[in-house]
ZABATI-532821 format. One record per atom (N, C-alpha, C, O): x, y, z; atom name. Coordinates in steps of 0.001 Angstrom, whole numbers, always signed. Layout:
N
+---------+---------+---------+------+
|      px |      py |      pz | site |
+---------+---------+---------+------+
|       X |       Y |       Z |   CA |
...
+---------+---------+---------+------+
END
This chain:
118
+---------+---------+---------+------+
|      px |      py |      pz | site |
+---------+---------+---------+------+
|  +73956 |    -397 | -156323 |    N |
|  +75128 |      -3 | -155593 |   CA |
|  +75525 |   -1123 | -154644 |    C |
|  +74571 |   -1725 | -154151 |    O |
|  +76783 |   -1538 | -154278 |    N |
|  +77243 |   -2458 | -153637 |   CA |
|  +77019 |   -1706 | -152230 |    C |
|  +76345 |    -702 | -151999 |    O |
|  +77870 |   -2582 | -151272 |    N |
|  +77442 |   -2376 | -150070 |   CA |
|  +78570 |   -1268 | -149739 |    C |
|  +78424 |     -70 | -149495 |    O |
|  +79689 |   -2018 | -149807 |    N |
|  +80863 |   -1118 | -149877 |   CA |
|  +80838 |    +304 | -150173 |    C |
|  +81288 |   +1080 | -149330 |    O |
|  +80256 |    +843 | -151524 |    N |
|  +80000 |   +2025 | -152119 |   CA |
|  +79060 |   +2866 | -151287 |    C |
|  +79092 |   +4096 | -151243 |    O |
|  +78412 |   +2262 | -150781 |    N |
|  +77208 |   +3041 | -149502 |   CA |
|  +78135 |   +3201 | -148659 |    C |
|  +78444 |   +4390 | -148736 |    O |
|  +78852 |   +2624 | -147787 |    N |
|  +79632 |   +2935 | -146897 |   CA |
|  +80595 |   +3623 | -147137 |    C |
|  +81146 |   +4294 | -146265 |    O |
|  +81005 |   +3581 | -148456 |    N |
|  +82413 |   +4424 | -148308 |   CA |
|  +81638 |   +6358 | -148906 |    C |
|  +82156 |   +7475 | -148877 |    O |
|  +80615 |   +5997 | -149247 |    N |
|  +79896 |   +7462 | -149472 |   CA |
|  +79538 |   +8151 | -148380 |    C |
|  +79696 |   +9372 | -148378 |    O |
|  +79006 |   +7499 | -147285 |    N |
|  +78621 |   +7806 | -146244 |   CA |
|  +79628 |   +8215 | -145247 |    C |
|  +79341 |   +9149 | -144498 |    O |
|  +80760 |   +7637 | -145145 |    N |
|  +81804 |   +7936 | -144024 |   CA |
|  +82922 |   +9221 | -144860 |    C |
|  +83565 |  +10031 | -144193 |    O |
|  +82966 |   +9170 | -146532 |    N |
|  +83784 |  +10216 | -147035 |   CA |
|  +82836 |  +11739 | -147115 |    C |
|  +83326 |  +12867 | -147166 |    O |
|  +81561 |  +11440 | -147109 |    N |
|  +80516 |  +12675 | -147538 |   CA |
|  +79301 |  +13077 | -146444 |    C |
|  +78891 |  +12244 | -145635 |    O |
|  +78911 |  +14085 | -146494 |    N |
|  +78066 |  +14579 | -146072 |   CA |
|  +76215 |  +14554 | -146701 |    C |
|  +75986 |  +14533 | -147910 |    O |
|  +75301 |  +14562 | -145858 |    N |
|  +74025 |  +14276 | -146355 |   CA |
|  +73358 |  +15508 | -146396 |    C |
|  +73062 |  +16262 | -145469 |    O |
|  +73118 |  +15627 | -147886 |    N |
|  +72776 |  +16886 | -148270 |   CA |
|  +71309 |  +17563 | -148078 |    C |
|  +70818 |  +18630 | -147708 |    O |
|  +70711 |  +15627 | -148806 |    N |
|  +68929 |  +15981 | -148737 |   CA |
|  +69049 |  +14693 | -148568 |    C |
|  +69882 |  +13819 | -148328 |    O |
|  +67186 |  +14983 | -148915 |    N |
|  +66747 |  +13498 | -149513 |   CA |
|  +65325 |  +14351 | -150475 |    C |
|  +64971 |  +15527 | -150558 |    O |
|  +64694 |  +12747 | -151224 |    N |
|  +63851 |  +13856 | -151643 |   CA |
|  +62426 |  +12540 | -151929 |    C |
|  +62484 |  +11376 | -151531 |    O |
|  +61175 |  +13208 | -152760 |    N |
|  +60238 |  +12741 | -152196 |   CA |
|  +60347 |  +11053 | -152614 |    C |
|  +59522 |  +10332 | -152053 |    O |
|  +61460 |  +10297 | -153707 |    N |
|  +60994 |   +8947 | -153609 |   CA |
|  +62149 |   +8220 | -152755 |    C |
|  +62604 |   +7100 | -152987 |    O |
|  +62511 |   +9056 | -151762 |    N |
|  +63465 |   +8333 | -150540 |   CA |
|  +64854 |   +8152 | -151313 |    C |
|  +65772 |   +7666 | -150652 |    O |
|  +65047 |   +8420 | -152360 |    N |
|  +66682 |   +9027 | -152858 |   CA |
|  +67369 |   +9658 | -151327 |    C |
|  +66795 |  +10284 | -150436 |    O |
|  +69060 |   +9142 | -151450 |    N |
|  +70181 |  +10567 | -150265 |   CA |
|  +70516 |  +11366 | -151138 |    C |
|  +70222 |  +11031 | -152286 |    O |
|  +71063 |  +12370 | -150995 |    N |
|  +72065 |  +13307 | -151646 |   CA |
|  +73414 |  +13503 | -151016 |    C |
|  +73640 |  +13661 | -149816 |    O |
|  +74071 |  +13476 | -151770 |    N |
|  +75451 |  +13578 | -150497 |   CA |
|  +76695 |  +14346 | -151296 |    C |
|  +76761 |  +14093 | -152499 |    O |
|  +77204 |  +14813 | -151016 |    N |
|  +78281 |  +15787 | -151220 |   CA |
|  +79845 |  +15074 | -150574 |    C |
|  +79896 |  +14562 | -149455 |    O |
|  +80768 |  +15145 | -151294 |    N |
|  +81480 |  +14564 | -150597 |   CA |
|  +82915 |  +16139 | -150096 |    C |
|  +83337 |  +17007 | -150860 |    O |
|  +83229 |  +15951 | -148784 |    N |
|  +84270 |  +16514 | -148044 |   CA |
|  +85164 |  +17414 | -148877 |    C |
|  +85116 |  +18612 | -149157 |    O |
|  +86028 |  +16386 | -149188 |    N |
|  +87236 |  +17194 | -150021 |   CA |
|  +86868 |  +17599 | -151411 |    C |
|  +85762 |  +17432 | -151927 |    O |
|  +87828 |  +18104 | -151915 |    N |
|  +87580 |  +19088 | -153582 |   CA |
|  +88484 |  +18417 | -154614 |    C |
|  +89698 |  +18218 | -154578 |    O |
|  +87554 |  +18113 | -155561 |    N |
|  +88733 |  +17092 | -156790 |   CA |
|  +89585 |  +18538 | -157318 |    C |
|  +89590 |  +19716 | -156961 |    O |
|  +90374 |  +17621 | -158501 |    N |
|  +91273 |  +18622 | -159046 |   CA |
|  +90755 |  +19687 | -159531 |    C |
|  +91437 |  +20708 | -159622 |    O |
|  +89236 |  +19641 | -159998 |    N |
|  +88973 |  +20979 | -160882 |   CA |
|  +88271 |  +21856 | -160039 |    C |
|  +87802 |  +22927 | -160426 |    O |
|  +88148 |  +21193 | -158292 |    N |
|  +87908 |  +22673 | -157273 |   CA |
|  +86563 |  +22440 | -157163 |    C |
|  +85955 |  +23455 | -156822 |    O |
|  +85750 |  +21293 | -157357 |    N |
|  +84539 |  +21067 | -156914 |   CA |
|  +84419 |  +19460 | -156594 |    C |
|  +84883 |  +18426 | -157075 |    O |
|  +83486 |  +19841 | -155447 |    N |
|  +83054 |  +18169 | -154180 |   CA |
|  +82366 |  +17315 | -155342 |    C |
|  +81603 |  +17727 | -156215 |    O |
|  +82896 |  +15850 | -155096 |    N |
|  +82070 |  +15307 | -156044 |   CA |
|  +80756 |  +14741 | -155116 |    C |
|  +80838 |  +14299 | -153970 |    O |
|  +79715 |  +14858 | -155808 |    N |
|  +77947 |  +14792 | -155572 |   CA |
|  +77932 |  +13234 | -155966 |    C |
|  +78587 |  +12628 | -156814 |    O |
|  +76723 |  +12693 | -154837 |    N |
|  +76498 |  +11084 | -155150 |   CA |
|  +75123 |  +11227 | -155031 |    C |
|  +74552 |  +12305 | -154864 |    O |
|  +74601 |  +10161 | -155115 |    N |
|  +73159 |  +10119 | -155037 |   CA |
|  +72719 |   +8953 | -154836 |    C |
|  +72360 |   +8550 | -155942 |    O |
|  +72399 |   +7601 | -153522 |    N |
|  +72093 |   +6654 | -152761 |   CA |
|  +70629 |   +6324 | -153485 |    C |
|  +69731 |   +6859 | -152834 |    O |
|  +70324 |   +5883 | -154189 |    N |
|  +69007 |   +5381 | -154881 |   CA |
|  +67930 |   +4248 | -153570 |    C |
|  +68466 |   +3277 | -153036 |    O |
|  +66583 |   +4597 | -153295 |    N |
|  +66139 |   +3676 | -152587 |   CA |
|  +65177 |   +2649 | -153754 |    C |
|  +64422 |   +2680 | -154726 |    O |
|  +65790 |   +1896 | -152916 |    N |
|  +65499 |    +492 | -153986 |   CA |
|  +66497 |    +600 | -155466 |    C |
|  +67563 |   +1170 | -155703 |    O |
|  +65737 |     -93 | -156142 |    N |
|  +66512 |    -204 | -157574 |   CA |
|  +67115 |   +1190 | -158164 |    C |
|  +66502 |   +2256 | -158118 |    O |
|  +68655 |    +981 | -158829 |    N |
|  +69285 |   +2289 | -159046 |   CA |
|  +69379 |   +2416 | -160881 |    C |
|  +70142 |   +1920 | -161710 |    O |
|  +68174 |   +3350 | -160976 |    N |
|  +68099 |   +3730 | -162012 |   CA |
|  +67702 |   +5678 | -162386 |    C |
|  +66835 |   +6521 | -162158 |    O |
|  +68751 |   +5555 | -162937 |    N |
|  +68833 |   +7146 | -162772 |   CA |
|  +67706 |   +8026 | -163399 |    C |
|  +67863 |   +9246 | -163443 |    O |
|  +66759 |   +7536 | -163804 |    N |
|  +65786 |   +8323 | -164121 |   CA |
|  +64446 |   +8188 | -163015 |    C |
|  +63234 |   +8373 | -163129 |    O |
|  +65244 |   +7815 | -162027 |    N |
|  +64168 |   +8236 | -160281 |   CA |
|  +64487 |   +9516 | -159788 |    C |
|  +63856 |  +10006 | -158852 |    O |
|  +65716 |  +10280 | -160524 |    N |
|  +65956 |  +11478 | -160054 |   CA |
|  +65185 |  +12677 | -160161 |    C |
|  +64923 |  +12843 | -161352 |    O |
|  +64765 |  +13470 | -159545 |    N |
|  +63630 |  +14593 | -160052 |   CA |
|  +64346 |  +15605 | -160550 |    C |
|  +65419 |  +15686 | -159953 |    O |
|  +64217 |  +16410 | -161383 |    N |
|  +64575 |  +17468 | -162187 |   CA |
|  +65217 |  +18510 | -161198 |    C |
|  +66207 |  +19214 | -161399 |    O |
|  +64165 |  +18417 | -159731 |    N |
|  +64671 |  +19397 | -158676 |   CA |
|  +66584 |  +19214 | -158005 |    C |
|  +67517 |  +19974 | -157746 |    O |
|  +66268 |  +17509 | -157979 |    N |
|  +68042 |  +17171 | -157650 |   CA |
|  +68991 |  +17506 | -158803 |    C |
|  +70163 |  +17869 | -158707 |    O |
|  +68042 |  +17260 | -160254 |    N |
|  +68950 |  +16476 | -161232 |   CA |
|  +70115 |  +18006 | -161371 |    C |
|  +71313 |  +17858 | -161130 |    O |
|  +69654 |  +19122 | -161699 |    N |
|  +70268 |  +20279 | -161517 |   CA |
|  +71395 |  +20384 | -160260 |    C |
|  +72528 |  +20689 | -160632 |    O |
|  +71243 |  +20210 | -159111 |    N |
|  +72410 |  +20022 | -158257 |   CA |
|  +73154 |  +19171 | -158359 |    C |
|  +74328 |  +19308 | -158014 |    O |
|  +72617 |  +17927 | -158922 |    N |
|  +73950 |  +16702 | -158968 |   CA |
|  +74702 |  +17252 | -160469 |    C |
|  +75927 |  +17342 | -160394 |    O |
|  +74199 |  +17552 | -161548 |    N |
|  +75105 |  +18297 | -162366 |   CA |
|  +75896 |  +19867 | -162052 |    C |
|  +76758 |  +20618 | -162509 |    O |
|  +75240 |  +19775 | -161304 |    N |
|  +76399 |  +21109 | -161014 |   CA |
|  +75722 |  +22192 | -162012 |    C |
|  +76605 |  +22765 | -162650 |    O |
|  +74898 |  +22480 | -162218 |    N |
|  +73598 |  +23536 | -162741 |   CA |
|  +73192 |  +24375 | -161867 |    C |
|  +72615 |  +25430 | -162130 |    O |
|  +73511 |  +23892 | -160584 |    N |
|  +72659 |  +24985 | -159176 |   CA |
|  +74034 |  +24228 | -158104 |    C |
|  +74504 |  +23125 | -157824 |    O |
|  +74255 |  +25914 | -157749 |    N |
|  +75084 |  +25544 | -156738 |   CA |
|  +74451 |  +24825 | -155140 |    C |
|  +75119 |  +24073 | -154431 |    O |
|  +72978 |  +25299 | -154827 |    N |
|  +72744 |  +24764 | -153596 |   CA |
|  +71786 |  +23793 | -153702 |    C |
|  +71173 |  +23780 | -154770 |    O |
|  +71594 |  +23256 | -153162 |    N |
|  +70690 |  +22213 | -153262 |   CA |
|  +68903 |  +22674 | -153344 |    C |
|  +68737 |  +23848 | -153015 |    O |
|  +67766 |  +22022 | -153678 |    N |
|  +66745 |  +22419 | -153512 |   CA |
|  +66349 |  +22465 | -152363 |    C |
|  +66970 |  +21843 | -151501 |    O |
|  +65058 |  +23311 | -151992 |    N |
|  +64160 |  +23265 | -150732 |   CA |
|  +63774 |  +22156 | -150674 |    C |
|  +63455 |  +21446 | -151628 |    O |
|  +63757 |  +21795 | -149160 |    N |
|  +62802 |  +20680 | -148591 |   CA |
|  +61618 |  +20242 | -148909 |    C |
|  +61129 |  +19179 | -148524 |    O |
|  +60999 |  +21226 | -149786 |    N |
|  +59598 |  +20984 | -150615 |   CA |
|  +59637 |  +20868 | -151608 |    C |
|  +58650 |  +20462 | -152221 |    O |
|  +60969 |  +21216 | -152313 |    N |
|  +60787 |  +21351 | -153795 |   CA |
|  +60762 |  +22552 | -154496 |    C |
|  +60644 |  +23461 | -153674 |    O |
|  +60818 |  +22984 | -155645 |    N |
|  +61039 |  +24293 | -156724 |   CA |
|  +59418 |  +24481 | -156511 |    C |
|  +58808 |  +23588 | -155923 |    O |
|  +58720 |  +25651 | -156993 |    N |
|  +57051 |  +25747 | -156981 |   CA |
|  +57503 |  +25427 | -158485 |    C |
|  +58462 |  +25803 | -159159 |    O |
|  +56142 |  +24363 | -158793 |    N |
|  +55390 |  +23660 | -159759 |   CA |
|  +54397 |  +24585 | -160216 |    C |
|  +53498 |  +25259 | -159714 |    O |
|  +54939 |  +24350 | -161479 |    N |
|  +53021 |  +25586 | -162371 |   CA |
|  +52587 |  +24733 | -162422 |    C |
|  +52992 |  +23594 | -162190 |    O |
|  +51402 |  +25226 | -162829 |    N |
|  +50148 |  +24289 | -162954 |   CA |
|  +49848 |  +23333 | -163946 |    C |
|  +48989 |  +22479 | -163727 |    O |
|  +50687 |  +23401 | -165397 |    N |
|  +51179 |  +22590 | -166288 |   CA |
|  +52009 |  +21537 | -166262 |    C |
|  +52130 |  +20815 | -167251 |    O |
|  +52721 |  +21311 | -165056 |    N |
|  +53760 |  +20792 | -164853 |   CA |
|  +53090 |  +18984 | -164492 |    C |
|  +52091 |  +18574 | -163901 |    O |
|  +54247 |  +18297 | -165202 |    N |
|  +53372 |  +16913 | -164922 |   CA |
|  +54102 |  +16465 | -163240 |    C |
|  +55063 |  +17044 | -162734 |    O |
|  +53390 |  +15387 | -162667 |    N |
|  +54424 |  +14820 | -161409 |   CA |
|  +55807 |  +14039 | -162133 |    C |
|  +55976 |  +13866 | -163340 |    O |
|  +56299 |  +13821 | -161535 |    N |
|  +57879 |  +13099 | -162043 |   CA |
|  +57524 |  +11780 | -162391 |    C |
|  +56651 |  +11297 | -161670 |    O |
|  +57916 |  +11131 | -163210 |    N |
|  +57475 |   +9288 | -163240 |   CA |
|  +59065 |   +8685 | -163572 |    C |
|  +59574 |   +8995 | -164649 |    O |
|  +59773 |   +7870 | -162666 |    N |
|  +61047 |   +7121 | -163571 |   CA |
|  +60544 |   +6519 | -164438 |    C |
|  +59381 |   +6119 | -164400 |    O |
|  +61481 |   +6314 | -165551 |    N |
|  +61139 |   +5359 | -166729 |   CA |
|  +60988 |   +4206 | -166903 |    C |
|  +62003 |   +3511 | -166953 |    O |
|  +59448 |   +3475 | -167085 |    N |
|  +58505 |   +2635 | -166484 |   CA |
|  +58893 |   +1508 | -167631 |    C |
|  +58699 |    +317 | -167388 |    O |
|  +59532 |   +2004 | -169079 |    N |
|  +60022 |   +1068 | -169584 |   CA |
|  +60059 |    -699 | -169138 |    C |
|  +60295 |    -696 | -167930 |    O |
|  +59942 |   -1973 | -169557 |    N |
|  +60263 |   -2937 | -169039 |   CA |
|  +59242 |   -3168 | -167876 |    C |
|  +59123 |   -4330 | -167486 |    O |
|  +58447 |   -2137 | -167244 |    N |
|  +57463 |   -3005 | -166241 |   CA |
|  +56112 |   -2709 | -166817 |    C |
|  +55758 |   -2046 | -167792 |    O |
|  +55326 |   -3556 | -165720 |    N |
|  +53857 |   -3508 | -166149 |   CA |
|  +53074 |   -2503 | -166139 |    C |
|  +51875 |   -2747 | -166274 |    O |
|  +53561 |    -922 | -165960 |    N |
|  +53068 |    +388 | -165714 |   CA |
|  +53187 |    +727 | -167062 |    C |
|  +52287 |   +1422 | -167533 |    O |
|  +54604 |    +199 | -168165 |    N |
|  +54704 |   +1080 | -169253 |   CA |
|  +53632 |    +981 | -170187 |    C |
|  +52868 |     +44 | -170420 |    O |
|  +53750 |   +2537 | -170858 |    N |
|  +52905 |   +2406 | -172350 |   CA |
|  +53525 |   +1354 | -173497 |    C |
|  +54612 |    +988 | -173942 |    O |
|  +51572 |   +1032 | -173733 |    N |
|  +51602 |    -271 | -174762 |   CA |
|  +50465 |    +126 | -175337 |    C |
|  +49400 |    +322 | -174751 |    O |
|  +50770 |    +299 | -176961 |    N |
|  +49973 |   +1134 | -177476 |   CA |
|  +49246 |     -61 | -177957 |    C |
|  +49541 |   -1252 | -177856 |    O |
|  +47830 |    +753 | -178715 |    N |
|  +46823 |    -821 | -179469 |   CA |
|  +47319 |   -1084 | -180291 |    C |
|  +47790 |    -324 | -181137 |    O |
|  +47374 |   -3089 | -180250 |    N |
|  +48260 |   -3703 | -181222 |   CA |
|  +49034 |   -4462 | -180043 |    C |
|  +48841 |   -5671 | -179914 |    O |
|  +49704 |   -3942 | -179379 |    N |
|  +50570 |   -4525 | -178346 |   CA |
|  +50462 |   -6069 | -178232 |    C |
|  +49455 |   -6564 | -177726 |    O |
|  +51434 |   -6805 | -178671 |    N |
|  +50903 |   -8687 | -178156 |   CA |
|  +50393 |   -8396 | -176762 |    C |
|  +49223 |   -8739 | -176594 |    O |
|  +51076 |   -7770 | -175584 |    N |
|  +50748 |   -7654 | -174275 |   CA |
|  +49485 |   -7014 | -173917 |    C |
|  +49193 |   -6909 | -172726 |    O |
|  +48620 |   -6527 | -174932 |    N |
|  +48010 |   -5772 | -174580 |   CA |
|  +46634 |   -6513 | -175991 |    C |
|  +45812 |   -5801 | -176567 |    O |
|  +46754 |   -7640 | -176143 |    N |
|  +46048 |   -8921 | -177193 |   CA |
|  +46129 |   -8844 | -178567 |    C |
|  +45375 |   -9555 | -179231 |    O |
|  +47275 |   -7762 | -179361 |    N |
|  +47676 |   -8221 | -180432 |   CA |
|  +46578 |   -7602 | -181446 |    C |
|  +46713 |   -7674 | -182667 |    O |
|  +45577 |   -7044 | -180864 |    N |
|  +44937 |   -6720 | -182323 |   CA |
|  +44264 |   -5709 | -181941 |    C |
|  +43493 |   -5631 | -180985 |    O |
|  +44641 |   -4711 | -182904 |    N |
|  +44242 |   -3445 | -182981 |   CA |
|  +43169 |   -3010 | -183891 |    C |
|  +42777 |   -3813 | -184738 |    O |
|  +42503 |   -1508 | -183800 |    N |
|  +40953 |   -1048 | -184449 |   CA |
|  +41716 |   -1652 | -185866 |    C |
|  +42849 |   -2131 | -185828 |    O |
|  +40797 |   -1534 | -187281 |    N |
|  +40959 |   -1676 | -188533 |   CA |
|  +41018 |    -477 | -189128 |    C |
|  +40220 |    +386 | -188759 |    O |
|  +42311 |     -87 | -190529 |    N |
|  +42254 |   +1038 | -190829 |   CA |
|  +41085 |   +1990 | -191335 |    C |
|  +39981 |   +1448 | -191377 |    O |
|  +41130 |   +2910 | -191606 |    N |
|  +39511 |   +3641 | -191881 |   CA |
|  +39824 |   +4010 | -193358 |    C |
|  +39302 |   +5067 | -193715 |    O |
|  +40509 |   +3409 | -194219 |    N |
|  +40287 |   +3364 | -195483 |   CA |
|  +41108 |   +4563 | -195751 |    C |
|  +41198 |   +4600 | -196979 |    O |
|  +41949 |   +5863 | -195102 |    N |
|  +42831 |   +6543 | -195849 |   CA |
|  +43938 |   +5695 | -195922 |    C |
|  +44790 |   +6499 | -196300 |    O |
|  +44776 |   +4123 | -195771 |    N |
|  +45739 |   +3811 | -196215 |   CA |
|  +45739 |   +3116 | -197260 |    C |
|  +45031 |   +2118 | -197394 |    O |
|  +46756 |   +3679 | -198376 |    N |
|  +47025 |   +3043 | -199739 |   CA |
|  +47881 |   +2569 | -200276 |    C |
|  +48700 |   +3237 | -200907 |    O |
|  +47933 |   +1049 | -200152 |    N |
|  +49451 |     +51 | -199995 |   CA |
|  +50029 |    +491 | -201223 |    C |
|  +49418 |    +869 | -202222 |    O |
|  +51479 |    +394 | -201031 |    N |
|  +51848 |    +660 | -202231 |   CA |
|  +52490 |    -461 | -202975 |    C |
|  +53258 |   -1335 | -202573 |    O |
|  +51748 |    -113 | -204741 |    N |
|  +52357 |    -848 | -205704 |   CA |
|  +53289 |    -462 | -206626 |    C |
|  +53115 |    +570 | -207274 |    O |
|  +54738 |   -1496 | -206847 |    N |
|  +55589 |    -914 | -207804 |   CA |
|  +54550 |    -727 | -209470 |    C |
|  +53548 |   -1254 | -209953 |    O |
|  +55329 |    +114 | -209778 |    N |
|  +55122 |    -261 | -211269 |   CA |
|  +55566 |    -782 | -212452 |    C |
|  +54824 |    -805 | -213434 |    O |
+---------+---------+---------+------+
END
């Protein structure tokens, strides 16, 4: 986000939340044509939209009219923590085989059977 775009979000909108990876939420004042505030969302650090948690992602689509609790939706016990998509850094999955990860993987266990034309 430019600098400009922070400022002009901030002085047209209101601050809704924030949430646990230091994301704003903001709502803006007036009502577009179809009768609803348009929703922004101030990314801390790099702006990639899959830092959003499932808890915002529903209010910024317009899925839930109010925003979440200060803590969050309750989590079952199945539920994984949130991760943005780690793609491109040194966190992502790299399966065996990976050059990054030395290129050589276990040897097959003898169920593969190359195939020949006939």
């Amino acid at each position: 986000m430019t600098f400009l775009s922070k400022i002009f979000i901030r002085m047209s909108s209101q601050l809704v939340g924030n949430d646990e990876f230091g994301n704003r939420y903001y709502e803006s004042r007036r009502q577009r044509g179809n009768g609803r505030p348009r929703r922004y969302v101030v990314y801390q650090g790099s702006v990639e939209a899959s830092k959003v948690p499932s808890d915002w992602h529903g209010w910024l689509h317009y899925t839930e009219d109010t925003p979440p609790p200060a803590q969050g939706h309750a989590k079952q016990s199945w539920q994984k923590q949130h991760l943005p998509n780690l793609t491109g850094t040194r966190h992502a999955y790299r399966p065996a085989g990976h050059a990054l990860k030395g290129g050589k993987r276990a040897k097959a266990t003898g169920d593969y059977e190359p195939w020949t034309p006939n």
